[in-house]
Backbone as a ProteinNet text record, in pm:
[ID]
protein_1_A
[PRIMARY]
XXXXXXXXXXXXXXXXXXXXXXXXXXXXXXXXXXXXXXXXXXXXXXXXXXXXXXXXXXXXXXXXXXXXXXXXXXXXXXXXXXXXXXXXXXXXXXXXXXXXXXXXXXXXXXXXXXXXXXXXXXXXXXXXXXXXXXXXXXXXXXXXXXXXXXXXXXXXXXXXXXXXXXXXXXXXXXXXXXXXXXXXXXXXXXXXXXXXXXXXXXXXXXXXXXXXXXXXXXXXXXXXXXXXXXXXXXXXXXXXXXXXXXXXXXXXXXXXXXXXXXX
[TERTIARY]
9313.5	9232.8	9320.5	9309.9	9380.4	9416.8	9505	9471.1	9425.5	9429.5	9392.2	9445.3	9601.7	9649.8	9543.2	9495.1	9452.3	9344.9	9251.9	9119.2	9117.8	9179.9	9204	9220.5	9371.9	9444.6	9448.4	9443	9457.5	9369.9	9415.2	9287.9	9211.6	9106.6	9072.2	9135.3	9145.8	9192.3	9367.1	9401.7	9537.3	9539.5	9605.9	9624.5	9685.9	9634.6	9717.4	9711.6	9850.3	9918.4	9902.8	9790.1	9809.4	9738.3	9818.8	9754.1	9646.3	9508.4	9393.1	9415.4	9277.4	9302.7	9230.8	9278.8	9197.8	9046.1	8975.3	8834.3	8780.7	8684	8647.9	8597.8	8544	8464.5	8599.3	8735.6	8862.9	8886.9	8870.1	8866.4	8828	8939.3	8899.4	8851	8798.4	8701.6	8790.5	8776.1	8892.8	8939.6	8962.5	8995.8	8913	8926.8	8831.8	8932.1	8879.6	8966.6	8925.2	9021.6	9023.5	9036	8882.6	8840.9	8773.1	8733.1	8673.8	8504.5	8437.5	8285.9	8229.2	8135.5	8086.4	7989.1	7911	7844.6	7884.1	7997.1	8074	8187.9	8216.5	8267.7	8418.5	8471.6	8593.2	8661.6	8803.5	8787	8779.1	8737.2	8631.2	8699.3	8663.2	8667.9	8534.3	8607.5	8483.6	8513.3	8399.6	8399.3	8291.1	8358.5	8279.2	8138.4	8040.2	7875.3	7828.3	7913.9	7867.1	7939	7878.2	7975.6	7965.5	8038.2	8099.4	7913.2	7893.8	7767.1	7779.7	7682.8	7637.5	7702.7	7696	7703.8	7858.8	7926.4	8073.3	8140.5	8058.2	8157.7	8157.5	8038.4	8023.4	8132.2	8229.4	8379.2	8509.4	8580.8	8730.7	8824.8	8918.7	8929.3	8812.6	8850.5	8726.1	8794.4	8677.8	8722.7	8612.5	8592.6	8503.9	8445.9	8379.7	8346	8232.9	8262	8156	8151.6	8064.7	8054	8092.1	8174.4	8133.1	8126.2	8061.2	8001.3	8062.5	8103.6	8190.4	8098	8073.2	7989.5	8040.2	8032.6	8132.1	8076.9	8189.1	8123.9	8088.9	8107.7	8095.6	7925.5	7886.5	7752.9	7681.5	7765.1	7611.7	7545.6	7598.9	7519.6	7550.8	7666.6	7732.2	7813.2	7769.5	7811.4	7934.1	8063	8087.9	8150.7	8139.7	8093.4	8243.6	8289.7	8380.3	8331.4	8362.1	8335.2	8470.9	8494.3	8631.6	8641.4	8686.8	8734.9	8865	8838.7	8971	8991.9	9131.3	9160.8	9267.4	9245.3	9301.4	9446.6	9439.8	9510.5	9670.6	9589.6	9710	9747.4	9669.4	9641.6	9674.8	9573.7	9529.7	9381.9	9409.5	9256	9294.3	9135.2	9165.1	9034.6	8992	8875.2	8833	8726.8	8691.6	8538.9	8492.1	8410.1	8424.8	8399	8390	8308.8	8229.2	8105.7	8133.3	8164.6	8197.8	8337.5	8339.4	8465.4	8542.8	8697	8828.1	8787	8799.2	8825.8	8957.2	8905.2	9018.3	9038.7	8927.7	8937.1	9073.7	9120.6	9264.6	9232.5	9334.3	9344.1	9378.8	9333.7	9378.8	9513.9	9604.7	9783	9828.5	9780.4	9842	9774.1	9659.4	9580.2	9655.6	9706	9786	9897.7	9959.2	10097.3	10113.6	9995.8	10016.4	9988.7	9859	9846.1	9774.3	9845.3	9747.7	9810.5	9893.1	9933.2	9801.7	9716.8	9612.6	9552.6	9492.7	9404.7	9510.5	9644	9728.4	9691.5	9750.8	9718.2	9583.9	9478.8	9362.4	9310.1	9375	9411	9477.3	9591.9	9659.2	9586.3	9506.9	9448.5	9337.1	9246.5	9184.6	9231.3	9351.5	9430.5	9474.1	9513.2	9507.1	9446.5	9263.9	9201.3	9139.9	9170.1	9175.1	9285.3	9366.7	9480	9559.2	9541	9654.6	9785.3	9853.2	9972.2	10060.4	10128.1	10174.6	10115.8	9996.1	9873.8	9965.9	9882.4	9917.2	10093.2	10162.1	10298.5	10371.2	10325	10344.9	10293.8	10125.3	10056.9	10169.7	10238	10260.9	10404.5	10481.4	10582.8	10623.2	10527.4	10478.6	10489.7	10436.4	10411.5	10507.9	10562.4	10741.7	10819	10830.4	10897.6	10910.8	10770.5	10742.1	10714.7	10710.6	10709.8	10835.7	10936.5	11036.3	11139.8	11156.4	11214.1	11169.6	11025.3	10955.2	10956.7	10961.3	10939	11066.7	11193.9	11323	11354.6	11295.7	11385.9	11285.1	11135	11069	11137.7	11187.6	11250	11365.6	11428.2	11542.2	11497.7	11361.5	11313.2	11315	11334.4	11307.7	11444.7	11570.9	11670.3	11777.8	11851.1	11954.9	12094.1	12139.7	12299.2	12382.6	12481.8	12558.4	12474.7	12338.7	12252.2	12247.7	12173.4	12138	12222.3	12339.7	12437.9	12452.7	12502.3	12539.2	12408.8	12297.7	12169.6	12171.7	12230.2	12144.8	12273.3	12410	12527.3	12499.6	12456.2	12366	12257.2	12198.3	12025.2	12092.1	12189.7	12264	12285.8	12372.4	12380.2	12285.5	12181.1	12031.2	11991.2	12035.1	11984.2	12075.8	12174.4	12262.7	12195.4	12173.4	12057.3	11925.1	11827.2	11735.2	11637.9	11699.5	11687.6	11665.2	11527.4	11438.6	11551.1	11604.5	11661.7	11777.4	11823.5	12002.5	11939.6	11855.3	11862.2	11833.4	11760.3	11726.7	11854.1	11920	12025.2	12118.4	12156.9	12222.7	12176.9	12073.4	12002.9	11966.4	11907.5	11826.1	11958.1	12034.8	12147.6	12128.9	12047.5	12077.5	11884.8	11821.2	11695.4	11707.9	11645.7	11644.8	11601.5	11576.6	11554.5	11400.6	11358.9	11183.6	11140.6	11179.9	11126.6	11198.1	11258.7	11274.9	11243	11087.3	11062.4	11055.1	11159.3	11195.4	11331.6	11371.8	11505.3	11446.7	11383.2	11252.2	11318.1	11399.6	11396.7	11272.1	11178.5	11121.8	11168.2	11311.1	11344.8	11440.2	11509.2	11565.7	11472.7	11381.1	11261.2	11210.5	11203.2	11133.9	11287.6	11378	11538.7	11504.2	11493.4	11523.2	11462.1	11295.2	11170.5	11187.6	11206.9	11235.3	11344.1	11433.2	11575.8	11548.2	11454.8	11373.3	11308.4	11376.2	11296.5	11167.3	11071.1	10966.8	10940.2	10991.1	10981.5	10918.9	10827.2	10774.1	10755.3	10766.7	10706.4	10539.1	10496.8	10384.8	10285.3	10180.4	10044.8	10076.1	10077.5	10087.3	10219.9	10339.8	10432.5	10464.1	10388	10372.4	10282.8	10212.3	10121.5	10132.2	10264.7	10340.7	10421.2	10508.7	10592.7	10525.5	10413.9	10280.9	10240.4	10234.8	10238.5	10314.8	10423.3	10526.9	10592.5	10574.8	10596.6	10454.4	10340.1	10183.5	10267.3	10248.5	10286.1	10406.1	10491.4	10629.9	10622.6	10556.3	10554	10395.4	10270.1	10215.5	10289.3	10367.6	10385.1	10524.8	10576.9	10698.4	10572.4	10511.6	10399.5	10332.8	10319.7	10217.7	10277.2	10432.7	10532.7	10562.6	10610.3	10702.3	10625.7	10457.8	10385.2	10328.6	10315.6	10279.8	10451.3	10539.2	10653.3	10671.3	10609.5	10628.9	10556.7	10432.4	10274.7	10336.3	10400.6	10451.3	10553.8	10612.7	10737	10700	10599.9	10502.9	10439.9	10398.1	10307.7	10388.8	10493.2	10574.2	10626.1	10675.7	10725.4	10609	10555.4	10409.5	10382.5	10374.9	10343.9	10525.1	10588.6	10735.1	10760.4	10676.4	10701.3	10609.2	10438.2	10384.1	10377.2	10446.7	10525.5	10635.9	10726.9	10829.4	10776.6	10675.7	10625.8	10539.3	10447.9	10415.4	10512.9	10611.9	10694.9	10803.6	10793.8	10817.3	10746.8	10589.8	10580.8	10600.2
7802.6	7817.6	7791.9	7823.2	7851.7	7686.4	7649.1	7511.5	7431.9	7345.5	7267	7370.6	7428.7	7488.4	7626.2	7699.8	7808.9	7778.2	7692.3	7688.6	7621.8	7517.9	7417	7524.6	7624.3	7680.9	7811.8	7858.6	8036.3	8074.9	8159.4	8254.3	8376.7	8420.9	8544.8	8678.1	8680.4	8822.8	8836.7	8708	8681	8621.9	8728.1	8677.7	8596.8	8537.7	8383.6	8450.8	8462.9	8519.5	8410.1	8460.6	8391.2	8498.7	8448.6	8489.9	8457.7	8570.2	8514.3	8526.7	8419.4	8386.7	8565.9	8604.5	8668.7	8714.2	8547.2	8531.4	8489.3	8521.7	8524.6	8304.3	8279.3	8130.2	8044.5	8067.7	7959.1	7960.6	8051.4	8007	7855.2	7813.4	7612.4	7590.1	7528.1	7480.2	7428.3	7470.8	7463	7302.9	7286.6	7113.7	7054.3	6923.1	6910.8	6929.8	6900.7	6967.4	6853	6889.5	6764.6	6870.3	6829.4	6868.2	6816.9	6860.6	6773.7	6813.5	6709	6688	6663.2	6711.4	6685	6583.7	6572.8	6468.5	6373.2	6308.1	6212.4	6205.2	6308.2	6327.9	6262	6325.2	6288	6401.6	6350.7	6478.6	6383.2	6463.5	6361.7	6472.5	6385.5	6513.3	6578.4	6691.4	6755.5	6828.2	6791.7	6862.1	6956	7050.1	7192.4	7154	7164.9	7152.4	7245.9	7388.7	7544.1	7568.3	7620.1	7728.1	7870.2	7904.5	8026	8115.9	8204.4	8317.3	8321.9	8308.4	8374.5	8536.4	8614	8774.6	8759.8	8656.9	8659.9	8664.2	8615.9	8571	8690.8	8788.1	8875.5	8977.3	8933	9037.6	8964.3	9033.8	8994.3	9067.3	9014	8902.2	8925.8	8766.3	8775.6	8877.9	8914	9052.5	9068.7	9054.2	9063.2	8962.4	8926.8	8869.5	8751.8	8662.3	8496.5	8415.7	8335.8	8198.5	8099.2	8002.3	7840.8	7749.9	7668.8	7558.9	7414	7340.5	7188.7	7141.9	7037.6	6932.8	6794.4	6758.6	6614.2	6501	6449.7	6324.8	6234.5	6189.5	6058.4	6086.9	6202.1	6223.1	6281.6	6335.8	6425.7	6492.5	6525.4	6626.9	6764.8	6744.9	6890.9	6946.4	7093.6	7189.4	7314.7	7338.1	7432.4	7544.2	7642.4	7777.1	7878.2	7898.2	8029.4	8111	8255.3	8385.3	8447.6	8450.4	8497.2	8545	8685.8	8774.8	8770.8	8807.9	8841	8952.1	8964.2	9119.2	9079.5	9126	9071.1	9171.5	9302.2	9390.9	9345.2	9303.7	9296.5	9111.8	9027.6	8914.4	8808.5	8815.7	8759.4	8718.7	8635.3	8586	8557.2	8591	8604.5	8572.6	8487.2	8491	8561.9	8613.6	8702.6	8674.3	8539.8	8473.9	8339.5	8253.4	8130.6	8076.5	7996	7908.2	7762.3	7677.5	7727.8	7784.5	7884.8	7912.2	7892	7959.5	7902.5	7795.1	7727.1	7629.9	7663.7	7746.8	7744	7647.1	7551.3	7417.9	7330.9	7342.3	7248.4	7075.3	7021.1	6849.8	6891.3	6731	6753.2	6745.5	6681.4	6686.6	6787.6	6871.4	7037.9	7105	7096.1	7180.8	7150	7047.9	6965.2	7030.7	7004.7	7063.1	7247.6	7322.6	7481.3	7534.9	7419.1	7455.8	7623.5	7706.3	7812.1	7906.7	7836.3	7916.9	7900.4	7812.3	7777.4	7868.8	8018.7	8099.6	8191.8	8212.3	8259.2	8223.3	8064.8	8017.8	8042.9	8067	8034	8189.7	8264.8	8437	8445.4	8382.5	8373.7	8315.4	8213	8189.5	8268.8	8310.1	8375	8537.1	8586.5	8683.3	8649.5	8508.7	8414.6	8454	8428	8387.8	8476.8	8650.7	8778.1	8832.7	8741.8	8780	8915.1	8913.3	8997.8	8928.8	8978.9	8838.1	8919.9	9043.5	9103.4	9025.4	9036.3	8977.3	8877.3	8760.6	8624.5	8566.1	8646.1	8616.5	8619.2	8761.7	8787.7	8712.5	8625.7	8535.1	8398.7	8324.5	8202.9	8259.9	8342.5	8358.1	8361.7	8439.5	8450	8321.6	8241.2	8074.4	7973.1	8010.2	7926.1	7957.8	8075.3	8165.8	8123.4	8075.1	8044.2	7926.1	7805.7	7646.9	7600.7	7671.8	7623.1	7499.4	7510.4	7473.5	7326.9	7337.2	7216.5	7099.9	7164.5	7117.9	7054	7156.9	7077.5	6937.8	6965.8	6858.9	6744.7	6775.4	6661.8	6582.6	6647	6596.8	6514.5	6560.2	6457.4	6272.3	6267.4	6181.3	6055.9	6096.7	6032.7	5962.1	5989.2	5988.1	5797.8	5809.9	5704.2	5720.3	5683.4	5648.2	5794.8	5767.1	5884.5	6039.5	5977	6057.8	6131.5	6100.1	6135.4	6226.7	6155.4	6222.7	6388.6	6337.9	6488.5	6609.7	6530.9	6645.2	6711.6	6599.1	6672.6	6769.1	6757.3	6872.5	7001	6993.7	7138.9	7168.3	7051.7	7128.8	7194.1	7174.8	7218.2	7338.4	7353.2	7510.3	7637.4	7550.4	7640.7	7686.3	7642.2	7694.5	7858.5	7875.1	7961.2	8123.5	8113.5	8207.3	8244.5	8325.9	8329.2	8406.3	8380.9	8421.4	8281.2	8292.7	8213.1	8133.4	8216.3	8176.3	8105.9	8162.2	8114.1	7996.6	7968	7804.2	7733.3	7758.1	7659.2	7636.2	7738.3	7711.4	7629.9	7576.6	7523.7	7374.3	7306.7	7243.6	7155.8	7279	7234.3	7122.1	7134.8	7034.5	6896	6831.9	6751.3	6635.3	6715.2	6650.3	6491.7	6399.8	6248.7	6283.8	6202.4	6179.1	6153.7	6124.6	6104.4	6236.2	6301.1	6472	6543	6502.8	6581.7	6499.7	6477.7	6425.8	6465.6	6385.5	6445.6	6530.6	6518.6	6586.7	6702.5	6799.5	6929	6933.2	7011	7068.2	7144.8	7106.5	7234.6	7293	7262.6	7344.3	7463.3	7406	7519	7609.7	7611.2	7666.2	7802.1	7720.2	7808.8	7906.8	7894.9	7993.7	8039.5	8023.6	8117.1	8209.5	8195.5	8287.3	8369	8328.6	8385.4	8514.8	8444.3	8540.5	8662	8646.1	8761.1	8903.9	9007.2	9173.7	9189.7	9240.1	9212.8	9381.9	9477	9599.1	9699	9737.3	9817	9662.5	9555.1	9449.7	9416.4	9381.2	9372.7	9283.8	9298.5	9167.9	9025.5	9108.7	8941.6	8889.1	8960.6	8852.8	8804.2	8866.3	8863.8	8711.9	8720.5	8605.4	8428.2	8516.4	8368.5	8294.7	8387	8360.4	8272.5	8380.2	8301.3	8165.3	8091.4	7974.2	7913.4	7938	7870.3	7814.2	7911.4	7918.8	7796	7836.6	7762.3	7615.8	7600.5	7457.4	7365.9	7451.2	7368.6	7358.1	7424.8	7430.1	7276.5	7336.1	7174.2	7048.7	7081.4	6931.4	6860	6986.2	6929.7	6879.8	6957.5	6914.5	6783.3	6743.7	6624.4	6467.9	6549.3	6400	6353.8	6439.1	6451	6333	6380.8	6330.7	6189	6138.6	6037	5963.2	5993.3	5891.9	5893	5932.3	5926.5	5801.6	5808.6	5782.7	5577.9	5614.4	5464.9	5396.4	5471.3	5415.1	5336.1	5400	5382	5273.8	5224.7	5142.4	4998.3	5036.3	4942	4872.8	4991.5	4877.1	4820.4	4905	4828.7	4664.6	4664.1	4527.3	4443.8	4520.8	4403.5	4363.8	4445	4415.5	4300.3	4286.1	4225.4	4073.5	4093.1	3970.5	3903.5	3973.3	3930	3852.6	3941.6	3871.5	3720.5	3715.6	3570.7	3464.2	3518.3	3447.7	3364.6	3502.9	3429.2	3310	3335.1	3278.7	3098.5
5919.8	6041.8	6163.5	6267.6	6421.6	6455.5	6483.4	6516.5	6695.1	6740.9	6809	6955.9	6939.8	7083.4	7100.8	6988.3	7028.2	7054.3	7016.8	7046.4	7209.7	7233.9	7374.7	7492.4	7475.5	7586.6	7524.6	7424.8	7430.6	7515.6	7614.3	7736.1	7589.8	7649	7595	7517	7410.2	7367	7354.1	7390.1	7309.9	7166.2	7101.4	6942.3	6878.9	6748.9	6739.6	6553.3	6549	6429.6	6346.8	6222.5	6092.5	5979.1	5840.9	5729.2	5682.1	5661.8	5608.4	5499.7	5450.1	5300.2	5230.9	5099.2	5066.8	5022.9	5040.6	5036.8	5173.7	5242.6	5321.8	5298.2	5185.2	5133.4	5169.4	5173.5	5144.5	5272.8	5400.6	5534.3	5546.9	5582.8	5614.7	5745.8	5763	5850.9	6004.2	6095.1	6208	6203.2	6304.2	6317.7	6423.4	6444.1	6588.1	6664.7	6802.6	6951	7065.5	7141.3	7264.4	7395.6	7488.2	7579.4	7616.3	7774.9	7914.9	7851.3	7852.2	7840.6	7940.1	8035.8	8148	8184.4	8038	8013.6	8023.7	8011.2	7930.8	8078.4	8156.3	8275.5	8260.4	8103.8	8045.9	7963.3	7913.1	7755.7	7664.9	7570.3	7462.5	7327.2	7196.6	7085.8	7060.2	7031.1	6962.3	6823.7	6749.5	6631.5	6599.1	6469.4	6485.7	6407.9	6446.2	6392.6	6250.5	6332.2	6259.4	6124.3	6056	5957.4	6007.4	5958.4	5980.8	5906	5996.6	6000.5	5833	5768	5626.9	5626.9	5679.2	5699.2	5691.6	5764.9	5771	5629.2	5553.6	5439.3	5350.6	5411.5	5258.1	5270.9	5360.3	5387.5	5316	5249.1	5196.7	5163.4	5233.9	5336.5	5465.1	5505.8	5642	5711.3	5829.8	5891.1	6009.4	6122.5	6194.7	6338.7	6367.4	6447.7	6447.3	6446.6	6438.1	6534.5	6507.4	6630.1	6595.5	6614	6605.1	6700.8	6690.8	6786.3	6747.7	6877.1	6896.9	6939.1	6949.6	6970.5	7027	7121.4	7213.1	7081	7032.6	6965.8	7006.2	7171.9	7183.1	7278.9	7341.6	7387.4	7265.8	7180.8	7068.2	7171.8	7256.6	7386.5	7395.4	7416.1	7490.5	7416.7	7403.5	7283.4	7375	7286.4	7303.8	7214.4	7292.1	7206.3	7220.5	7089	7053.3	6969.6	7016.1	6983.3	6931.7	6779.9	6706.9	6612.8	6666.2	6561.7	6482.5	6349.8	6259.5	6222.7	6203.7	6151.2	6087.2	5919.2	5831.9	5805	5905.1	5811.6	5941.5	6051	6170.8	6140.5	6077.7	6053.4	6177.5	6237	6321.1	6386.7	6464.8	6543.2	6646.1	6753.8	6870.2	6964	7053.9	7075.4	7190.1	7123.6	7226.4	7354.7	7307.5	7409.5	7401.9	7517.9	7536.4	7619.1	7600.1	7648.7	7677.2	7801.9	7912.3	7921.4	7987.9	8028.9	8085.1	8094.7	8135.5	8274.6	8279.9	8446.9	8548.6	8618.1	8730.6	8863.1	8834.9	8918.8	8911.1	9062.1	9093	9080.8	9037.6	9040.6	9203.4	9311.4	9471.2	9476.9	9384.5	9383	9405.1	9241.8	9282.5	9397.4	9485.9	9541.3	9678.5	9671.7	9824.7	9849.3	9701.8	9699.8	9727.9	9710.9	9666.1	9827.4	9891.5	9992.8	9985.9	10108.4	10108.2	9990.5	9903.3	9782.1	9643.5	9688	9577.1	9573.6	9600	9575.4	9509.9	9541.7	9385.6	9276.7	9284.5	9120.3	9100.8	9100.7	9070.9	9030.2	9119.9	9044.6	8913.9	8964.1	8792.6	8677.2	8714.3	8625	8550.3	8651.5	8627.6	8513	8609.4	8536.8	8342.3	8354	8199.5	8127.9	8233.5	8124.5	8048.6	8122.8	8039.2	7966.2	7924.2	7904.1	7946.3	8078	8163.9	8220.5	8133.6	8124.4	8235	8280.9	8392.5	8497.9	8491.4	8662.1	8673.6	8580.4	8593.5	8613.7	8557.5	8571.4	8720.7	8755	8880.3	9009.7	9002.6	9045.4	9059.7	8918.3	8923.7	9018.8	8912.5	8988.7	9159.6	9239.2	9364.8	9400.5	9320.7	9381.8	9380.1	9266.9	9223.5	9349.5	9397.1	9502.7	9626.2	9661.9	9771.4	9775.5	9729.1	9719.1	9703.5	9610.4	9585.4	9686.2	9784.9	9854.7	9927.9	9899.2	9946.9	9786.3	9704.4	9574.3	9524.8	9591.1	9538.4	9654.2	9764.5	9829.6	9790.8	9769.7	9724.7	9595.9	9503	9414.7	9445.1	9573.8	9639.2	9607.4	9645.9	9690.8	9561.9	9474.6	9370.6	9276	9368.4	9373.7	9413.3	9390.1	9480.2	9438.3	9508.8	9437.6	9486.7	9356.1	9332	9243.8	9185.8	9174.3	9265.9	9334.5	9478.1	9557.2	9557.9	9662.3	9577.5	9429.1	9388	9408.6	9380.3	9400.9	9511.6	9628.8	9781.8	9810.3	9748.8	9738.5	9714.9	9601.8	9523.2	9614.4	9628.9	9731.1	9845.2	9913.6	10044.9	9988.5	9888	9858.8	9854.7	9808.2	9756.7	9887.5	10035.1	10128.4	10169	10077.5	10142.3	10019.8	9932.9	9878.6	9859.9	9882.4	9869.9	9714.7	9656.1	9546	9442.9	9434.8	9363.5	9179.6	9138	9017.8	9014.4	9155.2	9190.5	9282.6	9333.9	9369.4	9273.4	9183.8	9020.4	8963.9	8954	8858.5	8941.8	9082.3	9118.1	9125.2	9092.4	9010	8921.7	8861.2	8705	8653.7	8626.8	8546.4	8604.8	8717.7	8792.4	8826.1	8720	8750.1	8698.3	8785.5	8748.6	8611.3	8478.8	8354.6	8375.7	8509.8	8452.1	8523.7	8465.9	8521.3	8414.6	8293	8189.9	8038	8009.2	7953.6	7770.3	7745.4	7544.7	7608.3	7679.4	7703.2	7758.8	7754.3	7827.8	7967.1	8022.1	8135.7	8182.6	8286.9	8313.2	8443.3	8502.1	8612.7	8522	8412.3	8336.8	8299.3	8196.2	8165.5	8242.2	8406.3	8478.9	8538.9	8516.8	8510.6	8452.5	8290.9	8192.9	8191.3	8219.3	8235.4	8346.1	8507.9	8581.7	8594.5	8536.6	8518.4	8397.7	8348.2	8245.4	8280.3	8274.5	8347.3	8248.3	8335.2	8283.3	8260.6	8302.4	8288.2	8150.6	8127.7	8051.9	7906.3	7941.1	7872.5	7845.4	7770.2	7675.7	7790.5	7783.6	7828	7742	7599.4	7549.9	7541.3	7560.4	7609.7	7746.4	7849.9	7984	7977.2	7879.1	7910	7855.9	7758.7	7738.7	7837.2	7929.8	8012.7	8142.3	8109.9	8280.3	8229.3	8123.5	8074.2	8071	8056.3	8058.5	8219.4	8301	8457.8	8488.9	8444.9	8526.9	8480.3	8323.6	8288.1	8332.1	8350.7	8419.5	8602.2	8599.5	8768.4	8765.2	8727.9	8700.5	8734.9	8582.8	8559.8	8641.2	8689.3	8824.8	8901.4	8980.1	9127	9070.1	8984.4	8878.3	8930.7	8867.2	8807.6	8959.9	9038.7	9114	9259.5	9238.9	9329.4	9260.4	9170	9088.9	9090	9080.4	9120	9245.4	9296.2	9507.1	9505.2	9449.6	9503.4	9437.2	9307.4	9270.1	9328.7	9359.8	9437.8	9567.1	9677.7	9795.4	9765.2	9652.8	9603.7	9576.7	9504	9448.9	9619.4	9692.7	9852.2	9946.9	9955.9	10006.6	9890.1	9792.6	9749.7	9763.4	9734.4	9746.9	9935.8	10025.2	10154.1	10201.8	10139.7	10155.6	10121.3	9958	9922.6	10021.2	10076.9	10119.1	10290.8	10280.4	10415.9	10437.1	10315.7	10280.4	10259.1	10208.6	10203.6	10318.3	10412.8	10555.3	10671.4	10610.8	10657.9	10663.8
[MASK]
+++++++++++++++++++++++++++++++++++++++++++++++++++++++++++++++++++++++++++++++++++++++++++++++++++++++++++++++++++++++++++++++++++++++++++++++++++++++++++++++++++++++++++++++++++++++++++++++++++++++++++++++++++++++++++++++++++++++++++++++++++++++++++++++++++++++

């Protein structure tokens, strides 16, 4: 059965490559999943309630189109709903409805940070969540493009030392091209360690993808790349503003200390 990433984050009508069993009855039962409950005004688990439609099984291999239903465990309230077809001969599944659907609602960090770039992302997303992976690519990309520059020197900030010095060398350079890939790469080699978490560059990441011709290329590999760009661009705008926001925090209390102390 599909596991936890396709059910959470696959958008609509992108396919998630696996072998069905040859009996429609040995289909295993999905897994539970971790998502936002409104009830509960959290993400919560949920596990699946349904079996698979009676009518489904009398196909083999399975082959067709069913429902199943999640259920929040911790309200027993709030149900949600996938619509997924299989096709045993291309072997794959893919869903083709969802109850509630994709959320293109911004956290205020990223919505601060995108500025009047937030009705892009929120296209792209939208573009996602039909899996029009060209749309959406072209959407995030647009946005990498045009933030970039505010995003790298913010990253200055997080800096000291000889760190520091070598970063803001390279950032000086990045002003002499305008070409979105050739300022990353002058760069990416140079991010503090709490912005490449498990070793994970995501300023490389968003090079490698960028620096990629997208020409007479597929939706569904268009729509991997637009994930890969949404998620690394995220979780730069995320980290980047959450180690500002601690750092601010940390001198505000070491200044206030230091001042009791004067007196």
């Amino acid at each position: 059965m599909p596991n936890r990433e396709f059910l959470e984050r696959y958008p609509l009508y992108r396919k998630f490559k696996m072998d069905l069993p040859g009996k429609a009855g040995d289909l295993e039962k999905p897994v539970a999943i971790h998502m936002y409950c409104p009830v509960c005004g959290s993400d919560q688990t949920f596990n699946m309630t349904t079996s698979f439609y009676p009518e489904f099984f009398h196909e083999n291999p399975p082959r067709g189109v069913t429902k199943v239903v999640y259920r929040c465990t911790s309200c027993q309230e709030f149900d949600r709903f996938f619509i997924l077809k299989f096709d045993p001969e291309e072997s794959y599944v893919m869903k083709v409805g969802q109850e509630p659907p994709w959320d293109i609602s911004l956290d205020r960090t990223l919505e601060k940070m995108l500025g009047d770039h937030a009705d892009y992302y929120k296209k792209g997303l939208i573009c996602e969540s039909q899996s029009y992976g060209i749309g959406a690519f072209s959407y995030y990309r647009r946005i990498v493009e045009e933030i970039i520059d505010k995003l790298l020197d913010e990253i200055a900030d997080l800096m000291s030392g000889e760190e520091r010095d070598r970063y803001l060398e390279a950032l000086e350079q990045t002003k002499e091209t305008k070409i979105t890939r050739e300022k990353i790469a002058l760069v990416k080699d140079l991010l503090p360690p709490i912005l490449r978490p498990d070793g994970m560059n995501p300023l490389s990441l968003l090079h490698d993808v960028l620096s990629q011709g997208l020409h007479q290329e597929s939706d569904e590999h268009c729509i991997e790349l637009a994930m890969t760009v949404r998620e690394a661009l995220v979780f730069l705008v995320n980290q980047v503003a959450a180690s500002r926001a601690t750092a601010v925090s940390f001198t505000e209390s070491m200044r206030k200390l230091l001042e009791r102390r004067t007196r």
